[in-house]
mmCIF file of the N, C-alpha and C atoms, coordinates in Angstrom:
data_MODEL
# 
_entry.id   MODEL 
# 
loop_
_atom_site.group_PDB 
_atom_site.id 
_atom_site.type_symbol 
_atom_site.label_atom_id 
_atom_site.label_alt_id 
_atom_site.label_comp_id 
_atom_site.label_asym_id 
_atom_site.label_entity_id 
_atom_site.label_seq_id 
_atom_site.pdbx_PDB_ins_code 
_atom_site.Cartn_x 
_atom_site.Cartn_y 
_atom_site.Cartn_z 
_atom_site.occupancy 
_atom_site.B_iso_or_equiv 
_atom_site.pdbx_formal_charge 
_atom_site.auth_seq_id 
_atom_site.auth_comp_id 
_atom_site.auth_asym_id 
_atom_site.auth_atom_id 
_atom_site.pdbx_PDB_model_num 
ATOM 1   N N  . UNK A 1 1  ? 96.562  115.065 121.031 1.00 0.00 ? 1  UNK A N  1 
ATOM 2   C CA . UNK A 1 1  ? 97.566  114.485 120.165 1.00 0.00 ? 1  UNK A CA 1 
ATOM 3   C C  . UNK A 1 1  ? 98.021  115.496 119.128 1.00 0.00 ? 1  UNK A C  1 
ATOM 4   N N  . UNK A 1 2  ? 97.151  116.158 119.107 1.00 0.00 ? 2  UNK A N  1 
ATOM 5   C CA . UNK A 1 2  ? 97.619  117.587 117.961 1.00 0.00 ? 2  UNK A CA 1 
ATOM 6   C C  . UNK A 1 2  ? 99.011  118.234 117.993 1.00 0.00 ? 2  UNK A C  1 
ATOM 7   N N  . UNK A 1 3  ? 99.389  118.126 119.416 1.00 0.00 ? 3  UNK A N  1 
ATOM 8   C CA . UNK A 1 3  ? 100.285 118.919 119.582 1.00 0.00 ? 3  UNK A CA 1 
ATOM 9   C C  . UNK A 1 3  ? 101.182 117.841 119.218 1.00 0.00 ? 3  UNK A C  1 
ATOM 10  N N  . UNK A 1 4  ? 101.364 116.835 119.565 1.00 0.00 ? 4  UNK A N  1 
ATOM 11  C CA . UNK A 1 4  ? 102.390 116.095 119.234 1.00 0.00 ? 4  UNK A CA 1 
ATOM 12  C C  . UNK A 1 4  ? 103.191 115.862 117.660 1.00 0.00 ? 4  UNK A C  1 
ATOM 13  N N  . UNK A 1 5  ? 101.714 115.381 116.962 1.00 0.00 ? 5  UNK A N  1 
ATOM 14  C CA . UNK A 1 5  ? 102.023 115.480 115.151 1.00 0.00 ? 5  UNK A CA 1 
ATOM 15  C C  . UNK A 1 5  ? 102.077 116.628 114.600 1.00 0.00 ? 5  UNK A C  1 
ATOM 16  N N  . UNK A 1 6  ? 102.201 117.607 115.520 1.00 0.00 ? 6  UNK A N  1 
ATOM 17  C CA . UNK A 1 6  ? 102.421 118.982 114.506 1.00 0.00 ? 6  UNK A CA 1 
ATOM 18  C C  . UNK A 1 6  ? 103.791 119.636 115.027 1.00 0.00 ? 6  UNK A C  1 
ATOM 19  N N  . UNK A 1 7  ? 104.334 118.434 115.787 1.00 0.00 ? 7  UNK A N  1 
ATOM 20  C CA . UNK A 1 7  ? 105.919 118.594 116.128 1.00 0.00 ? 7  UNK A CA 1 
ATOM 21  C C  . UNK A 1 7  ? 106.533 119.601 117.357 1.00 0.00 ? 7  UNK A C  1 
ATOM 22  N N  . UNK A 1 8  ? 105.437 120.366 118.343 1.00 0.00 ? 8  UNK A N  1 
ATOM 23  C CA . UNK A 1 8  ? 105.542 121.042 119.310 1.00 0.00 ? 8  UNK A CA 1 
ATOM 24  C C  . UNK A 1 8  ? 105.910 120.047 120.576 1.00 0.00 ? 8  UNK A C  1 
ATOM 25  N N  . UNK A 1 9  ? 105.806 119.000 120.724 1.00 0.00 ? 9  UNK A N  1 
ATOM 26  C CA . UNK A 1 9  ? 106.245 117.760 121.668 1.00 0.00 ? 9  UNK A CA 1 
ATOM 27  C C  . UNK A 1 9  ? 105.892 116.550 121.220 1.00 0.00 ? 9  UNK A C  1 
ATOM 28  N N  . UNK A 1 10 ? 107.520 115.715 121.738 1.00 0.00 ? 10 UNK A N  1 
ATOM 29  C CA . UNK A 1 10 ? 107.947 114.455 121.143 1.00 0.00 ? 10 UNK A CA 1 
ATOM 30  C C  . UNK A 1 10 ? 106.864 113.321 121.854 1.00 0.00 ? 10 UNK A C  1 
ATOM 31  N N  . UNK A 1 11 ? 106.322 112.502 120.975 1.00 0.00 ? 11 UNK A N  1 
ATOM 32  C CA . UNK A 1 11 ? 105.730 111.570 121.423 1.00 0.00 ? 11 UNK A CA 1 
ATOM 33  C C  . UNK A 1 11 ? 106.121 110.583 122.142 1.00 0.00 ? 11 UNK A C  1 
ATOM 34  N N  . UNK A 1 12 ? 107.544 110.693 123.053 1.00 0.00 ? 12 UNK A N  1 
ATOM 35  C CA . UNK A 1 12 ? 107.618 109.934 123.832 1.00 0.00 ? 12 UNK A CA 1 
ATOM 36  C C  . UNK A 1 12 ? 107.216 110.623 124.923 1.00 0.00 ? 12 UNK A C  1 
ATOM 37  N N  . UNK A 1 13 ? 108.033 112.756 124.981 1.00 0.00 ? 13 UNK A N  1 
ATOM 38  C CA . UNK A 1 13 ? 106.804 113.079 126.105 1.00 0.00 ? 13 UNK A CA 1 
ATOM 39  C C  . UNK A 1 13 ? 105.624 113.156 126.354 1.00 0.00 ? 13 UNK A C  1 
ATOM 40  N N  . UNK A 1 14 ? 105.031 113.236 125.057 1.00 0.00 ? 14 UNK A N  1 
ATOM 41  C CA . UNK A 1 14 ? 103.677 112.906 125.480 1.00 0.00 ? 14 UNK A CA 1 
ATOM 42  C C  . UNK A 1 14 ? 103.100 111.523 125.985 1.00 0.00 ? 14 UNK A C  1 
ATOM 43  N N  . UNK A 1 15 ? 103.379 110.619 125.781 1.00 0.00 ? 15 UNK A N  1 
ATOM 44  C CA . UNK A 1 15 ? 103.265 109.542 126.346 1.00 0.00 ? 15 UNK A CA 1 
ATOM 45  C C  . UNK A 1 15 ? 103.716 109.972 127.875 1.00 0.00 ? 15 UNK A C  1 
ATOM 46  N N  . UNK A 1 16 ? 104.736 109.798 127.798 1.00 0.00 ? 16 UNK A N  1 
ATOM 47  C CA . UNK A 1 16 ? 105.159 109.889 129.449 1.00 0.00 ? 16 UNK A CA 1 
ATOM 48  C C  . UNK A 1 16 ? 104.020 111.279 130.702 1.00 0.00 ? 16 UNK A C  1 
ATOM 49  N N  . UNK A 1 17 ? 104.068 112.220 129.860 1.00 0.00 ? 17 UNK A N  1 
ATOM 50  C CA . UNK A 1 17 ? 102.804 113.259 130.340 1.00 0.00 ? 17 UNK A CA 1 
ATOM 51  C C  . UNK A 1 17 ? 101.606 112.741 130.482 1.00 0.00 ? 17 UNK A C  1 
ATOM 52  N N  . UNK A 1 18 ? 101.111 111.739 129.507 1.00 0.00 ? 18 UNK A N  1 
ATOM 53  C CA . UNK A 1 18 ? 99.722  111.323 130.263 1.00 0.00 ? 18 UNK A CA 1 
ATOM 54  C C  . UNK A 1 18 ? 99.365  109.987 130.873 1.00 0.00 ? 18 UNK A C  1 
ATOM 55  N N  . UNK A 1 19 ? 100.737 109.336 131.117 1.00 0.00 ? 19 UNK A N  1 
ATOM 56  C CA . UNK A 1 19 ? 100.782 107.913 131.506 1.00 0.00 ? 19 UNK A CA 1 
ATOM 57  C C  . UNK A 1 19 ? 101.507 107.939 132.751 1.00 0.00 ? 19 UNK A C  1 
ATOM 58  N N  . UNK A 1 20 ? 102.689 107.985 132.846 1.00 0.00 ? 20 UNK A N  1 
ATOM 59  C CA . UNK A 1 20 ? 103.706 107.740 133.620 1.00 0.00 ? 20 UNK A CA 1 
ATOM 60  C C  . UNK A 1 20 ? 103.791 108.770 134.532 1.00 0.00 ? 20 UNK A C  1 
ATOM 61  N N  . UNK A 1 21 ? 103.941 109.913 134.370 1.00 0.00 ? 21 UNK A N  1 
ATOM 62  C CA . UNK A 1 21 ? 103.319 111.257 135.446 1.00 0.00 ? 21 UNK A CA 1 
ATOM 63  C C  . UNK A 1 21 ? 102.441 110.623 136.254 1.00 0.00 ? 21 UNK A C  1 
ATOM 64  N N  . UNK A 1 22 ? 101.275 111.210 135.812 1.00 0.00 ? 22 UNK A N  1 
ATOM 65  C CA . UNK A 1 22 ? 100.008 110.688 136.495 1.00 0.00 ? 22 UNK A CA 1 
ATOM 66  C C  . UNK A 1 22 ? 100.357 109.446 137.543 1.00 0.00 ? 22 UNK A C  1 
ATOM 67  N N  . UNK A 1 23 ? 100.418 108.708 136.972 1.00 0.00 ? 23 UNK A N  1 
ATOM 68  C CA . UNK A 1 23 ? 100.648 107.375 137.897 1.00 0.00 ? 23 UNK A CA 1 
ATOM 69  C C  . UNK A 1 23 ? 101.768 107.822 139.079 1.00 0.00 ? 23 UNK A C  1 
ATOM 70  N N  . UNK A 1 24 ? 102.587 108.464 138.839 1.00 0.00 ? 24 UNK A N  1 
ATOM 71  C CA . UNK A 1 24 ? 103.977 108.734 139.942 1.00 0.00 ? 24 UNK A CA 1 
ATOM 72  C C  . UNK A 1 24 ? 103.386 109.770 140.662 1.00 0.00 ? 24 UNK A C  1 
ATOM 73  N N  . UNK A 1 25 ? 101.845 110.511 140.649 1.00 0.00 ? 25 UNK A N  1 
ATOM 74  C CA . UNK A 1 25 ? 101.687 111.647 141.360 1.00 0.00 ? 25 UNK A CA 1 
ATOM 75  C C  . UNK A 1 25 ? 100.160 110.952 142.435 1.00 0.00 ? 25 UNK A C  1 
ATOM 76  N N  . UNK A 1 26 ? 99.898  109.418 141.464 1.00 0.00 ? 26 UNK A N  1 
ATOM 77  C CA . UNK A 1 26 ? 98.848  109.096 142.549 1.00 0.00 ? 26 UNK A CA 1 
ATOM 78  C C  . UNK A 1 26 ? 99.708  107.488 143.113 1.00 0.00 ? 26 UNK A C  1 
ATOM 79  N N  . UNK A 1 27 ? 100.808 107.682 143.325 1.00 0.00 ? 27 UNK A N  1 
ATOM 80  C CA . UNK A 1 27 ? 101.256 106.677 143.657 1.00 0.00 ? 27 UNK A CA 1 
ATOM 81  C C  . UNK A 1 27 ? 101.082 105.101 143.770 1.00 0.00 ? 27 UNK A C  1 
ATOM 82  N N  . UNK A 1 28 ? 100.430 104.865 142.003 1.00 0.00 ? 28 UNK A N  1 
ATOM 83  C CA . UNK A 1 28 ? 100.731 103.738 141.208 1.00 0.00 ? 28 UNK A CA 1 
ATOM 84  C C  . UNK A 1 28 ? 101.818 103.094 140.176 1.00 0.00 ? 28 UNK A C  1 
ATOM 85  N N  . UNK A 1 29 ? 103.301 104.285 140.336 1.00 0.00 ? 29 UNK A N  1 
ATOM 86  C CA . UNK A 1 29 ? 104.190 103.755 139.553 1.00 0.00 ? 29 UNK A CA 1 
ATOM 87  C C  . UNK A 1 29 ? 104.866 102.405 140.668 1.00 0.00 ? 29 UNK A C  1 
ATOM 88  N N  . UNK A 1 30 ? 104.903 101.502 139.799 1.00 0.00 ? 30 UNK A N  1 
ATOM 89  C CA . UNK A 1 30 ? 105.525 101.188 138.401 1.00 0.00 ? 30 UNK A CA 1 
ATOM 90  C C  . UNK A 1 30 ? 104.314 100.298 138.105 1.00 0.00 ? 30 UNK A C  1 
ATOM 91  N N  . UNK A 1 31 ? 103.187 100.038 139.175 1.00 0.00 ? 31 UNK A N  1 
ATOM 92  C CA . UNK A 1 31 ? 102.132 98.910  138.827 1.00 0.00 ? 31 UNK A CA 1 
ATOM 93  C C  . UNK A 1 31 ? 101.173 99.688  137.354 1.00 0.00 ? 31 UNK A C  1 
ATOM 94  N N  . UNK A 1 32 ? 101.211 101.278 137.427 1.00 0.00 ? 32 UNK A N  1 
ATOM 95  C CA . UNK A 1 32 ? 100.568 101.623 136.255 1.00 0.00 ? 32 UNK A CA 1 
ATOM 96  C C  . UNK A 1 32 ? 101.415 102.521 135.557 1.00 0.00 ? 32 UNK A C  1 
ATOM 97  N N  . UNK A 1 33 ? 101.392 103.099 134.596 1.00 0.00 ? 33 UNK A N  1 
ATOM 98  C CA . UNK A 1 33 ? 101.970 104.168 133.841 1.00 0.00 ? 33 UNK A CA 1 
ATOM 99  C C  . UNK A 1 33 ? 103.639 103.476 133.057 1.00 0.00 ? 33 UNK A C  1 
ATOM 100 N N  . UNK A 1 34 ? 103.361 102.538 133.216 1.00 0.00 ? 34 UNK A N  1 
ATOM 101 C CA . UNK A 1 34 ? 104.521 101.813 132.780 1.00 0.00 ? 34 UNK A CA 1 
ATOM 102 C C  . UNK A 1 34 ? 104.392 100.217 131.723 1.00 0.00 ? 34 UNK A C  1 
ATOM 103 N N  . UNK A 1 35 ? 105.284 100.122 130.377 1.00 0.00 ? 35 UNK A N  1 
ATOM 104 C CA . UNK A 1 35 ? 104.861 98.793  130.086 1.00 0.00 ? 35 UNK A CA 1 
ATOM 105 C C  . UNK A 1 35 ? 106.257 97.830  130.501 1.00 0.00 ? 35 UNK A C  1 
ATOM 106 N N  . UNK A 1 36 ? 106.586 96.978  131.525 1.00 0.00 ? 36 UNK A N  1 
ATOM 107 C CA . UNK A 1 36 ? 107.053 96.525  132.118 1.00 0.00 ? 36 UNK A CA 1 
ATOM 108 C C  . UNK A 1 36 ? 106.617 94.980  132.721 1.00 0.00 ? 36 UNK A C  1 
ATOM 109 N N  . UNK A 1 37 ? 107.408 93.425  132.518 1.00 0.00 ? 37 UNK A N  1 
ATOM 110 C CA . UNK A 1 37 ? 106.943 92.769  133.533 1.00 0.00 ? 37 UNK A CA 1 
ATOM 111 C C  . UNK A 1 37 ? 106.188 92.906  135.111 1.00 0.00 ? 37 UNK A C  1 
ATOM 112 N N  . UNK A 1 38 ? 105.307 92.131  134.795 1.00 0.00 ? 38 UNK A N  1 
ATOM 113 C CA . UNK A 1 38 ? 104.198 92.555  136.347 1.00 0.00 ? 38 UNK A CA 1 
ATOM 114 C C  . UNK A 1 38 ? 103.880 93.571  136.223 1.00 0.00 ? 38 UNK A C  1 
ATOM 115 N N  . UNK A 1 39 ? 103.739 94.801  135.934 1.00 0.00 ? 39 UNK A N  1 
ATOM 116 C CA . UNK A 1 39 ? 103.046 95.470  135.363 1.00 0.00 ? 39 UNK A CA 1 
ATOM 117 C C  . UNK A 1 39 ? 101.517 95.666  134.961 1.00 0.00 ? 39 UNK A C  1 
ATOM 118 N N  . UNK A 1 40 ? 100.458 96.176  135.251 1.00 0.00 ? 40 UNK A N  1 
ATOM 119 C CA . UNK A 1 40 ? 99.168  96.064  134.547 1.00 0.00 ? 40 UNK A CA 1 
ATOM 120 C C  . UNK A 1 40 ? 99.717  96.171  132.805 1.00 0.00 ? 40 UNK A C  1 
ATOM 121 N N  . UNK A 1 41 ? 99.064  95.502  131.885 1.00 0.00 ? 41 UNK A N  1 
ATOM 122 C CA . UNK A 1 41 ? 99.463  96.198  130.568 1.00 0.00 ? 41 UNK A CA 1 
ATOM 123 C C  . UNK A 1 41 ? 98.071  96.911  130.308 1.00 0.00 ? 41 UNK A C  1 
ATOM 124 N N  . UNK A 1 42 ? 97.711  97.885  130.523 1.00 0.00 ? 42 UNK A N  1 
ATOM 125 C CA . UNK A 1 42 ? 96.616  98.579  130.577 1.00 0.00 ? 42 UNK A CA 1 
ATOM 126 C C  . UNK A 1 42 ? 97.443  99.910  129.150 1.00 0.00 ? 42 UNK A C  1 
ATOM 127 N N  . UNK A 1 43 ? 96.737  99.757  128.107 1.00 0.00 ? 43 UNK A N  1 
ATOM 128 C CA . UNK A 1 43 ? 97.156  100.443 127.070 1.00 0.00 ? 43 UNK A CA 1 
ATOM 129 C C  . UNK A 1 43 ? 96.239  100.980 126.124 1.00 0.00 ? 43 UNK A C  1 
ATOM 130 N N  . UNK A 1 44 ? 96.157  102.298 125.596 1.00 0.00 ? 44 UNK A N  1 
ATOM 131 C CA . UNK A 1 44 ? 95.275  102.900 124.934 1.00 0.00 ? 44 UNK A CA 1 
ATOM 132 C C  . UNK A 1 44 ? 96.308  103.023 123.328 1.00 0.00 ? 44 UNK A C  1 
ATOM 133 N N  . UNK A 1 45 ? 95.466  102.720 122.260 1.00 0.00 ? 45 UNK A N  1 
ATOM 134 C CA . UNK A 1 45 ? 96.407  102.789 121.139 1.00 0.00 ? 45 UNK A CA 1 
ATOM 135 C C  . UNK A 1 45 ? 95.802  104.536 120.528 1.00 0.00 ? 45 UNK A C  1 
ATOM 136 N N  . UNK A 1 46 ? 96.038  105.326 120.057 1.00 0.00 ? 46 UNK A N  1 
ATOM 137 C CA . UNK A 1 46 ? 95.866  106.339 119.361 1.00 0.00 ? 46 UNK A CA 1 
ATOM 138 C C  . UNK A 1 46 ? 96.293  106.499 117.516 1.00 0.00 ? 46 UNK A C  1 
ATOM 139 N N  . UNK A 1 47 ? 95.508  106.697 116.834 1.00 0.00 ? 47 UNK A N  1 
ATOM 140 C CA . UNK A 1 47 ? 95.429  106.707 115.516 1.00 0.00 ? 47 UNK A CA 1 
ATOM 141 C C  . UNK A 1 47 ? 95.041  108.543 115.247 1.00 0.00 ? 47 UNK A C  1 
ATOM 142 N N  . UNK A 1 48 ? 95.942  109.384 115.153 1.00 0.00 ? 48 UNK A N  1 
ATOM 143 C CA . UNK A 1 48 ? 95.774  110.636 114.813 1.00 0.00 ? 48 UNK A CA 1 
ATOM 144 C C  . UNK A 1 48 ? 95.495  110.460 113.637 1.00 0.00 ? 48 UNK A C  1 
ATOM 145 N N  . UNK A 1 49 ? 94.177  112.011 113.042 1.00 0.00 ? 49 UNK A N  1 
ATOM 146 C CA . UNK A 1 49 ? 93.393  111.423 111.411 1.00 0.00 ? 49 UNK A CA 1 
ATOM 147 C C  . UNK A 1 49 ? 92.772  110.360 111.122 1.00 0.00 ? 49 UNK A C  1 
ATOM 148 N N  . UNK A 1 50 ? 92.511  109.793 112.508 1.00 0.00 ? 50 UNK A N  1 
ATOM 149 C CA . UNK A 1 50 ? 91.887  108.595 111.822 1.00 0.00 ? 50 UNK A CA 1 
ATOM 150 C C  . UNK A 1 50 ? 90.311  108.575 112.157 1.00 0.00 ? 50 UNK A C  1 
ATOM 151 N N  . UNK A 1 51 ? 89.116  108.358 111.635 1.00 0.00 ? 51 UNK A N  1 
ATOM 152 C CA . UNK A 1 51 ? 88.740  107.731 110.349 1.00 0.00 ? 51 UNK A CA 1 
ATOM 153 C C  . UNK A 1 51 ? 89.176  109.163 109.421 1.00 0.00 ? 51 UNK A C  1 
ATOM 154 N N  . UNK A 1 52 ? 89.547  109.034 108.310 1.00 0.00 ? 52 UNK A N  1 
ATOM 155 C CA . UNK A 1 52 ? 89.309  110.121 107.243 1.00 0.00 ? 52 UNK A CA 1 
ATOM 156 C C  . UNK A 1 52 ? 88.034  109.774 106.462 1.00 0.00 ? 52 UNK A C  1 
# 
C-alpha cells in the first residue's frame, strides 16, 4: 500500500492490480475480483498507518 499513499499509483490501480487482474488471469472474473450483483462480495478493507 506504500506505494499507493505516497502517490506513485492511483488506488484504483492498485485495487484493480491485486483484485481484478488476478481473477481475469485464473479465470474467476466476474464471480471474483469484482464488487458487482451475484458476485462473491469477498472484500479486504486496508487502513494504511494504522494502529499508530
Amino acid at each position: 500500500m506504500r506505494a499507493s499513499t505516497g502517490g506513485r499509483i492511483a488506488v484504483t490501480d492498485f485495487v484493480r492490480n491485486m483484485s481484478q487482474n488476478p481473477a481475469k488471469t485464473f479465470g474467476l472474473y466476474p464471480q471474483k475480483g469484482t464488487l458487482r450483483p451475484g458476485s462473491d462480495a469477498d472484500m479486504v478493507l486496508v487502513a494504511p498507518g494504522w494502529p499508530r
